[in-house]
N, C-alpha and C positions, 0 to 999 in steps of 0.2 A: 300046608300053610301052618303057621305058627298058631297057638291055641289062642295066644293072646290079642293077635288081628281078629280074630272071629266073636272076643266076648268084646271090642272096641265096637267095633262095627257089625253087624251081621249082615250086611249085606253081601260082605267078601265071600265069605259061603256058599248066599245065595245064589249069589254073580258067577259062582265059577262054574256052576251045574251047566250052564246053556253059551260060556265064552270058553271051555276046555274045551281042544283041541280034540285030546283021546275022547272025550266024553258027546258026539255028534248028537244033533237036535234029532227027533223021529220024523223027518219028512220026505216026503216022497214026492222026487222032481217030476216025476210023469204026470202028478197028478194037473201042473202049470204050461206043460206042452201040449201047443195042437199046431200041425206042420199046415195044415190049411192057414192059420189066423197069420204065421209068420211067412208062409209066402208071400201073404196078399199084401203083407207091410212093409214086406222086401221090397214087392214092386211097386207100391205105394212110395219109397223111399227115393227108387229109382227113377219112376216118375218125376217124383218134385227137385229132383239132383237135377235131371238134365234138362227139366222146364225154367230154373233156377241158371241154368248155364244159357239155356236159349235166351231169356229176359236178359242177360248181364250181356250177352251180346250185340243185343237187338239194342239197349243202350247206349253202348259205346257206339255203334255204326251213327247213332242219332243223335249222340253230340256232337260224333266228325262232321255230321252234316249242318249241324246247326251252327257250328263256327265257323265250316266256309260259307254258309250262307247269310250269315251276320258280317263279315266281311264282303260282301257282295253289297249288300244291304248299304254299307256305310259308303263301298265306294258309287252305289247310283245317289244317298244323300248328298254326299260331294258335288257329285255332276248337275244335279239340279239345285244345289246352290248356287252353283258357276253359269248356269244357265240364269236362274231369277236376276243375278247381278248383270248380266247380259243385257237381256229384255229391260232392265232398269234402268241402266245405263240407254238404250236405243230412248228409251220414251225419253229420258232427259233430253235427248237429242236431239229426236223428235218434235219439241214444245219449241228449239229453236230455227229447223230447220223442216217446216213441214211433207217436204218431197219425200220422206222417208216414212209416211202414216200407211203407203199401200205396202208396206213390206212387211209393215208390225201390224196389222191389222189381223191374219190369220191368228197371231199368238196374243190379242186382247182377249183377255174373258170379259166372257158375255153374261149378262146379270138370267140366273134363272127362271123359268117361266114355269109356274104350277097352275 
């Protein structure tokens, strides 16, 4: 480095002792290995990968499920629309033509008894 980087700034100096390439920090990588702690993370990893694949599954099958069965859902609301308009229609009927009360009699609701 040039003398006059160094009386600007001193840092440059200090900065190159531990960022030089030729010049390696004193550490020693054995001392941050232990083959037990990264098996157990391995499979630790492995675990939560394919419990994370199971759940995203188990998702999807239970949306498929939940929109045929919301579809279902709408077509029985339909049908007992068509049905109450039915039964509505009979009572109107009904109030003209009495001979038709034993027929709507099974489908009157009946007031609860507690």
């Amino acid at each position: 480095m040039p003398a006059d980087l160094t009386e600007i700034n001193p840092l440059f100096y200090a900065k190159t002792q531990w960022t030089f390439g030729a010049n390696p920090l004193d550490f020693h990588a054995s001392v941050m290995k232990c083959d037990t702690t990264n098996t157990i993370l391995t499979w630790v990893l492995a675990v939560l990968v394919l419990a994370g694949v199971l759940f995203a599954l188990k998702t999807i099958m239970r949306s498929r499920e939940l929109r045929t069965m919301q579809g279902q859902a709408i077509a029985c609301q339909g049908n007992m629309n068509r049905l109450n308009l039915l039964l509505n229609d009979a009572a109107q009927y009904g109030r003209t033509h009495p001979d038709i009360d034993r027929v709507l009699q099974p489908f009157e609701s009946k007031p609860v008894v507690r």
